[in-house]
C-alpha positions in Angstrom: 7.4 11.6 -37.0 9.4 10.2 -33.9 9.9 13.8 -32.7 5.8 14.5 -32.8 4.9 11.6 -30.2 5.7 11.6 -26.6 5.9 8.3 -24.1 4.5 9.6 -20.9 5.2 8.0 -18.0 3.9 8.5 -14.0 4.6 6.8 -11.1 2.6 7.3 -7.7 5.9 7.9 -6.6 9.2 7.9 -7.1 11.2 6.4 -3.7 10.9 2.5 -4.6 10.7 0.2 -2.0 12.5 -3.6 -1.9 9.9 -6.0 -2.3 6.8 -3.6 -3.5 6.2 -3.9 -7.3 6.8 -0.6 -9.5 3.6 -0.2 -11.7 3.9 3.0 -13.8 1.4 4.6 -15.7 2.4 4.8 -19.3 0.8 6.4 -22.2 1.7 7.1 -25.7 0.1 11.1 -26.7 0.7 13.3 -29.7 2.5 16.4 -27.9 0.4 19.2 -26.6 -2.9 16.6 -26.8 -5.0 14.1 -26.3 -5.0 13.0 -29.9 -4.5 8.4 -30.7 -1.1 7.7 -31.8 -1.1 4.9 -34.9 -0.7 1.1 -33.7 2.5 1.0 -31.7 4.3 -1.3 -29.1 6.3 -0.2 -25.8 9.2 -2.0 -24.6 10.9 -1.1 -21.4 14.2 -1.8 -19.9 14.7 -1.1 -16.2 18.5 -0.5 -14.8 20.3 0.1 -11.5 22.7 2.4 -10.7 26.1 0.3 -10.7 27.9 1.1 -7.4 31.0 -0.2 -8.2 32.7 -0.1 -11.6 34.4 -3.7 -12.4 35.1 -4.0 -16.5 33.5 -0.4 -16.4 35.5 0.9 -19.1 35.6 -2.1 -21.0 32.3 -2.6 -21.3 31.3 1.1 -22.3 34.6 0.8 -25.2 33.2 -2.5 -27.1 28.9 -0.8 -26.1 30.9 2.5 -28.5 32.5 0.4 -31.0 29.2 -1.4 -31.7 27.2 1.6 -32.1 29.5 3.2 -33.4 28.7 0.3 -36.4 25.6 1.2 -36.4 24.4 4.2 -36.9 20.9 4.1 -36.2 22.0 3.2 -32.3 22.3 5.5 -29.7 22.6 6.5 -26.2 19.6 8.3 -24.7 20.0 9.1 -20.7 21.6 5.5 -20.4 18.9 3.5 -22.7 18.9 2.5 -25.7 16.2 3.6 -28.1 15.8 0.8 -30.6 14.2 -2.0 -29.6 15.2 -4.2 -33.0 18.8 -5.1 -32.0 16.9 -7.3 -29.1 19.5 -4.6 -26.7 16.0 -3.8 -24.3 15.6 -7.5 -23.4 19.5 -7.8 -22.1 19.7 -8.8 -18.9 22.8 -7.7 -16.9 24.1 -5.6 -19.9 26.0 -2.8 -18.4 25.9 1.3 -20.1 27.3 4.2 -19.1 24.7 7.6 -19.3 26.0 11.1 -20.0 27.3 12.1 -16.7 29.2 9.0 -16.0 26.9 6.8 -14.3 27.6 3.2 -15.0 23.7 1.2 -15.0 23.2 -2.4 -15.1 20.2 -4.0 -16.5 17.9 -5.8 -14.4 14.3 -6.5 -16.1 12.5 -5.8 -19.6 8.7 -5.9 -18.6 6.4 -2.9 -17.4 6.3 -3.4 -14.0 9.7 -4.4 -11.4 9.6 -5.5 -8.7 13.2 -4.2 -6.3 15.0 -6.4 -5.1 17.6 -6.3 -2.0 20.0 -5.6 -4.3 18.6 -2.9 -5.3 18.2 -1.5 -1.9 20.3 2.5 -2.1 20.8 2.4 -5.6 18.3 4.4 -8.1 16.1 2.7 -10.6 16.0 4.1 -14.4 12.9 3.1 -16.4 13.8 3.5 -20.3 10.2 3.5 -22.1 10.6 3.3 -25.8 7.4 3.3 -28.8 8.1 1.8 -31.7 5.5 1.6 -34.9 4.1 -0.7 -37.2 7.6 -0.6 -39.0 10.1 -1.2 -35.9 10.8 2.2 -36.0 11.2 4.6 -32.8 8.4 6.8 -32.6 9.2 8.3 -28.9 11.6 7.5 -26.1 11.4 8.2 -22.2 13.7 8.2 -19.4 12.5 7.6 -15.7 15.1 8.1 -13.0 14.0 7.5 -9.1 15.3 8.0 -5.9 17.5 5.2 -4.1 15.0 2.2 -3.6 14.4 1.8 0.4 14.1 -0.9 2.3 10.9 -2.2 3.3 9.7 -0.5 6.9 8.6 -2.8 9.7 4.6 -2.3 10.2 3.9 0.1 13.1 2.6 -2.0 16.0 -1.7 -1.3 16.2 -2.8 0.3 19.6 -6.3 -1.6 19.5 -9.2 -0.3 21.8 -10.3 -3.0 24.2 -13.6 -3.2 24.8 -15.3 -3.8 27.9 -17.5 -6.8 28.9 -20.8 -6.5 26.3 -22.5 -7.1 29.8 -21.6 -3.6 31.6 -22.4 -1.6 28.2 -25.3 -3.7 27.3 -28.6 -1.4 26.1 -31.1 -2.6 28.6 -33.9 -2.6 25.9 -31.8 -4.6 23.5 -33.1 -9.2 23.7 -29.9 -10.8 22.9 -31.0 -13.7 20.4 -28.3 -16.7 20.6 -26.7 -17.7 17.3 -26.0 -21.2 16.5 -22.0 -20.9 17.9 -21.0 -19.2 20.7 -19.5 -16.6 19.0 -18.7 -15.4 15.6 -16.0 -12.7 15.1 -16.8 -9.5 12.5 -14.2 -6.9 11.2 -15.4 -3.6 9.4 -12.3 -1.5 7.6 -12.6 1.6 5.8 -9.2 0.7 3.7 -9.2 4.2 1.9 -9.7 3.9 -1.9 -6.4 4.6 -3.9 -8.7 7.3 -6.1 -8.8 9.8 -2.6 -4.8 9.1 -2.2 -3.8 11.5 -4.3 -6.0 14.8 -2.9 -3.2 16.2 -0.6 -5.3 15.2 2.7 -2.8 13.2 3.3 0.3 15.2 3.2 1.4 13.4 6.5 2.0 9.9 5.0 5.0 9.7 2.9 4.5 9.2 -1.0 5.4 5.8 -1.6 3.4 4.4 1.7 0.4 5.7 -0.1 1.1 3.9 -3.2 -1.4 1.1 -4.0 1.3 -1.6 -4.4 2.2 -0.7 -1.0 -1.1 -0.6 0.7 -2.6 -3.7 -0.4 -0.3 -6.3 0.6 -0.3 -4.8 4.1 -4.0 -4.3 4.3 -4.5 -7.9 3.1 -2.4 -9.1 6.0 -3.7 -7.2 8.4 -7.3 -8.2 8.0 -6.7 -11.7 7.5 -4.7 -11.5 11.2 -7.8 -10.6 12.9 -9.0 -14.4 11.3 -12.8 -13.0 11.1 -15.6 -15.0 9.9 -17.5 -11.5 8.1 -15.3 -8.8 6.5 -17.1 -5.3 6.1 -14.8 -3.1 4.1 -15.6 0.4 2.8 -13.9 2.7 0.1 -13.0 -0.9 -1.9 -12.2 0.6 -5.3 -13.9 -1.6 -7.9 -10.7 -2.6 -10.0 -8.9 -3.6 -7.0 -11.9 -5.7 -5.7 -11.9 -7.5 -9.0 -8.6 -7.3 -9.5 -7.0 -8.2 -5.8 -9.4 -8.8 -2.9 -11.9 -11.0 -4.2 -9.2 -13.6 -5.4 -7.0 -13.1 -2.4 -9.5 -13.8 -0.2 -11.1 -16.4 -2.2 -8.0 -18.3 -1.5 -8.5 -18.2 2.1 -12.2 -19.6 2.1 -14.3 -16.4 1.6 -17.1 -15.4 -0.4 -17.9 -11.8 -1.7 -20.6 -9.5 -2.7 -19.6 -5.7 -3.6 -22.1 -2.8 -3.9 -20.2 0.4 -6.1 -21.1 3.9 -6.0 -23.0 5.2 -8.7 -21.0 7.6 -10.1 -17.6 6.5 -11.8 -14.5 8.8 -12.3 -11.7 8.3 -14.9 -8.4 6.5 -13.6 -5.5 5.1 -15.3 -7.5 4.7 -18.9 -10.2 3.4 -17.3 -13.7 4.3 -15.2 -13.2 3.4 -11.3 -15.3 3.8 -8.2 -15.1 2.8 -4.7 -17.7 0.9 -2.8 -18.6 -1.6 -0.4 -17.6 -5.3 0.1 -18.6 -8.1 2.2 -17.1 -11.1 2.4 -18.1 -14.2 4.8 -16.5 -17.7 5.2 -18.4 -19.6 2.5 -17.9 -23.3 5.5 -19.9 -21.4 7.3 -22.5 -18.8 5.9 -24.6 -19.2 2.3 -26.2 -16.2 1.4 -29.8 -16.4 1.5 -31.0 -12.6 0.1 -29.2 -9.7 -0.5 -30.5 -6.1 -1.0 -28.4 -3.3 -2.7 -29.2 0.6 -1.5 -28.6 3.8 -3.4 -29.0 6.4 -1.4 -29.3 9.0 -4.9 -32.3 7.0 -5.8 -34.0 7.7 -2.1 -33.7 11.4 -2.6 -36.1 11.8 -5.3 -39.1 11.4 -3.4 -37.8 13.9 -0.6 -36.9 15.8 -3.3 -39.9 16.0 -5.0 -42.0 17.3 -2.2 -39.7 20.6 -1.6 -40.4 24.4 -2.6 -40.0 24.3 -6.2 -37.4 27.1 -5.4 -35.2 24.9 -3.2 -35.7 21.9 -5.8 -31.9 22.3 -7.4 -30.3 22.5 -4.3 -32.0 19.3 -3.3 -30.7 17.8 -5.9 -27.2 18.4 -5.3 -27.5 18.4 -1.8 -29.0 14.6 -1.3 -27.8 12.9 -5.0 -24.6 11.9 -3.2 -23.7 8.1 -4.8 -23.1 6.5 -1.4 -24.3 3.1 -1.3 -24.9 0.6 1.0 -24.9 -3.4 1.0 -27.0 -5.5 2.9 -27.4 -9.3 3.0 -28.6 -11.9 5.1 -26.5 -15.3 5.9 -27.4 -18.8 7.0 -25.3 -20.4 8.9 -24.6 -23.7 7.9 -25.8 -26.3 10.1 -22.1 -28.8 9.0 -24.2 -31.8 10.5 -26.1 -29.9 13.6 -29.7 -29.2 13.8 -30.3 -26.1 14.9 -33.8 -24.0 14.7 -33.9 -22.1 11.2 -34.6 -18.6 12.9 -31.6 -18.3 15.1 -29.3 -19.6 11.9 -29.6 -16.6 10.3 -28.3 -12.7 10.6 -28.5 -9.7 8.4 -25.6 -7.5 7.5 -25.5 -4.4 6.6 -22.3 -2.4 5.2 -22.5 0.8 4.3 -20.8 4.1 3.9 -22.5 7.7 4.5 -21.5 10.7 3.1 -18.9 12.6 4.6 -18.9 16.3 3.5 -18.3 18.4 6.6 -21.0 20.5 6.0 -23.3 17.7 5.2 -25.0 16.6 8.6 -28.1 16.5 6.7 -26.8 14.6 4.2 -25.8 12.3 6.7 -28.8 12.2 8.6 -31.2 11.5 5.7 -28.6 8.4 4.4 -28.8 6.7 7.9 -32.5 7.5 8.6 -33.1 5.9 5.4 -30.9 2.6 5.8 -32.6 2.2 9.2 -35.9 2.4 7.1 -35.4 -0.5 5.0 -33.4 -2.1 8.1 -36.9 -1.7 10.0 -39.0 -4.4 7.4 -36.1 -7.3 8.5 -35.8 -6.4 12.3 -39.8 -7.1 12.4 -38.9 -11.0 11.0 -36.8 -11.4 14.1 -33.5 -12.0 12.2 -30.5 -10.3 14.1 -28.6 -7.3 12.4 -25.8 -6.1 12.3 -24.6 -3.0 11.4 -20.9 -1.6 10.0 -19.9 0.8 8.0 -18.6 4.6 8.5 -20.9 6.5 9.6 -18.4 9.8 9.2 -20.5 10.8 12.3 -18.8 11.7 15.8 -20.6 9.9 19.1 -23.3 13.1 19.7 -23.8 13.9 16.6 -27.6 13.3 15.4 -27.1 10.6 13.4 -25.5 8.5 15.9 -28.1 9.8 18.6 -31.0 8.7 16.1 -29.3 5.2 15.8 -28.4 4.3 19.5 -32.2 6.3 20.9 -34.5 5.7 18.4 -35.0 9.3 17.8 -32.9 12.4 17.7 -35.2 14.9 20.0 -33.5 18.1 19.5 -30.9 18.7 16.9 -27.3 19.2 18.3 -25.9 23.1 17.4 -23.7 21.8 14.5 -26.7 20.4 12.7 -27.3 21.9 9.2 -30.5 21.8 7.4 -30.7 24.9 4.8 -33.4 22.8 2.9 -35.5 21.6 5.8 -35.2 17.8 4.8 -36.0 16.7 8.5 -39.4 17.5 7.8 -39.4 14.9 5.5 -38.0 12.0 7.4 -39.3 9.6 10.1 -37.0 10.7 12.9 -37.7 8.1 15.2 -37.4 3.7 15.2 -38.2 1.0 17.3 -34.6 -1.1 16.8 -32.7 -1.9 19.6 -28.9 -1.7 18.4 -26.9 -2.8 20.9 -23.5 -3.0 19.0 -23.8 0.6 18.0 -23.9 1.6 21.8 -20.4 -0.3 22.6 -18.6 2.0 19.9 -20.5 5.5 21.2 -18.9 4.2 24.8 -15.4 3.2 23.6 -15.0 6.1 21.6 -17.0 9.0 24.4 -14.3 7.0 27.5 -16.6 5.4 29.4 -14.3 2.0 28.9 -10.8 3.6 30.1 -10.1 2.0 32.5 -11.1 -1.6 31.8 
């Protein structure tokens, strides 16, 4: 029976780094399928390559004469595959593999963590399964490259912006919140699920690796010290798992919007979406309004040839999301007039398909709709999100002009859905306007 089951095991990748925890993915499978083993345990051992060889020999004679004792003990690519003599819980025990290689023990849980002693010496992960009866069922044998040491971040080459005054849409009111200024971050932080689809070919292995990322992405937003965090492509485990307690330590609150449609990850059903967070000594949520962009469709949908119908449907049921809520500031002892406590803020992410501009165009016409119903109340907005639309394109232009006008030569409509949309709005969106400048050179300079 121990020769029908398998231990798989998958890292993200195999270069460790000092100081970034190893998390494989392991998974007990009858061989050639999908099929449930029985009831089973897994008990790891993790070793580093020995650079020098003190007591070597020693300690691989008396490791031989015990086994050799026993006869159910064994060798197996420098583990041991019986979990019953207590051998994969032994801390600095030393064993010598096939070609010579002497390993030391170092940790007996799933997951490791390098340290700088591991630093240019290879990790070996022994995974062993063992049934109901303590007996070995399947064995694998992990080997990685030398771990590295843990880079220095790469300096960020931020855009400055020019004064709000000099790029200041002459149409837009400012309205004066109750501070003088509050300071706002949106981050797309690239959801570990798109990692792994070769765009990104570029970028090292192990710097995409989630255990990586997240330490450095959680340091890097809380440097910019803003009072509302707009993050995009938040993959829901890891907002439940990671960001919504890390940053509940630092005084924030969070709301998260997912995407409708959930894939199958590491034995269990992910999706990115949208988070907002806000300092909770300074903001209380007062509404917030979830958007599903899938769900807009069907009415657009619904008035198209019956030919075209299907294509509308998989042309605009894209699960793109968006999360909007409105904060009061809290007044901490100052009066303040109710209507110029408050702001909305919406946080979204469009569709991105490169041959989508439709796509795109119907998601933001249709965020700007509901927008629309809370702009007429007086309350301030604020839009982030990514947009996945270049300065020009006719999103954008519908955003920062109130209409589009004529539709730029990349714009793709096979279905005709403009005809169905209310190209046009009376919002004045002065933040929007800054990035089209920044990002079209019109602040080089400043």
């Amino acid at each position: 029976m121990g020769l029908e089951w398998e231990v798989q095991v998958r890292f993200p990748s195999d270069t460790p780094v000092a100081g970034i925890e190893l998390n494989p993915w392991v998974r007990v499978n009858y061989k050639g399928s999908y099929v449930s083993p029985p009831n089973y345990a897994l008990q790891f051992a993790w070793y580093r390559e020995f650079s020098t060889l003190p007591k070597c020999v020693e300690d691989y004679v008396a490791f031989q004469d015990h086994a050799s004792r026993d006869s159910s003990m064994t060798i197996y690519g420098g583990g041991l595959n019986q979990e019953k003599h207590g051998l994969l819980n032994s801390e600095g025990l030393k064993i010598v593999d096939g070609e010579g290689k002497t390993w030391i023990q170092v940790g007996s849980s799933r997951t490791y963590t390098p340290s700088e002693d591991d630093i240019n010496s290879s990790l070996r992960l022994v995974s062993v399964a063992i049934d109901d009866m303590g007996i070995k069922m399947s064995i694998n044998v992990f080997v990685t490259t030398p771990v590295i040491r843990l880079p220095r971040p790469y300096p960020r080459h931020m855009i400055v912006f020019c004064s709000l005054r000099k790029l200041r849409n002459p149409k837009c009111i400012a309205t004066p919140f109750k501070e003088e200024s509050f300071r706002v971050l949106s981050y797309n932080i690239l959801a570990d699920l798109y990692t792994v689809s070769g765009a990104y070919t570029h970028c090292p292995n192990w710097a995409l690796t989630w255990e990586y990322r997240r330490r450095n992405l959680l340091n890097e937003i809380l440097s910019y010290d803003a009072d509302i965090l707009c993050l995009q492509e938040v993959q829901s485990d890891h907002f439940k798992n990671f960001f919504e307690s890390e940053f509940a330590k630092v005084g924030y609150s969070a709301i998260y919007k997912r995407k409708t449609k959930e894939v199958y990850s590491a034995n269990e059903y992910v999706i990115d979406g949208c988070a907002t967070f806000f300092r909770h000594d300074r903001f209380k949520i007062v509404i917030k309004y979830e958007v599903e962009y899938d769900k807009m469709a069907l009415p657009v949908i619904e008035v198209l040839e019956p030919d075209k119908r299907n294509d509308g449907l998989f042309r605009l049921m894209k699960d793109n999301v968006a999360l909007v809520v409105i904060l009061e500031e809290k007044d901490n002892g100052r009066s303040q007039d109710a209507a110029r406590s408050t702001i909305c803020v919406a946080n979204t992410h469009i569709h991105r398909g490169s041959d989508a501009s439709d796509v795109r165009l119907f998601q933001v016409v249709n965020l700007i709709r509901g927008l629309e119903k809370i702009d007429s109340s007086g309350i301030p907005i604020l839009i982030c999100g990514d947009m996945n639309s270049l300065p020009g394109s006719d999103p954008h232009r519908f955003l920062i002009n109130g209409e589009v006008g004529c539709f730029s030569e990349k714009f793709r409509d096979p279905l005709g859905i403009h005809k169905h949309l209310k190209l046009s709005h009376s919002m004045h969106l002065l933040f929007v306007e800054v990035i089209a400048n920044v990002f079209s050179g019109q602040c080089c300079g400043c």
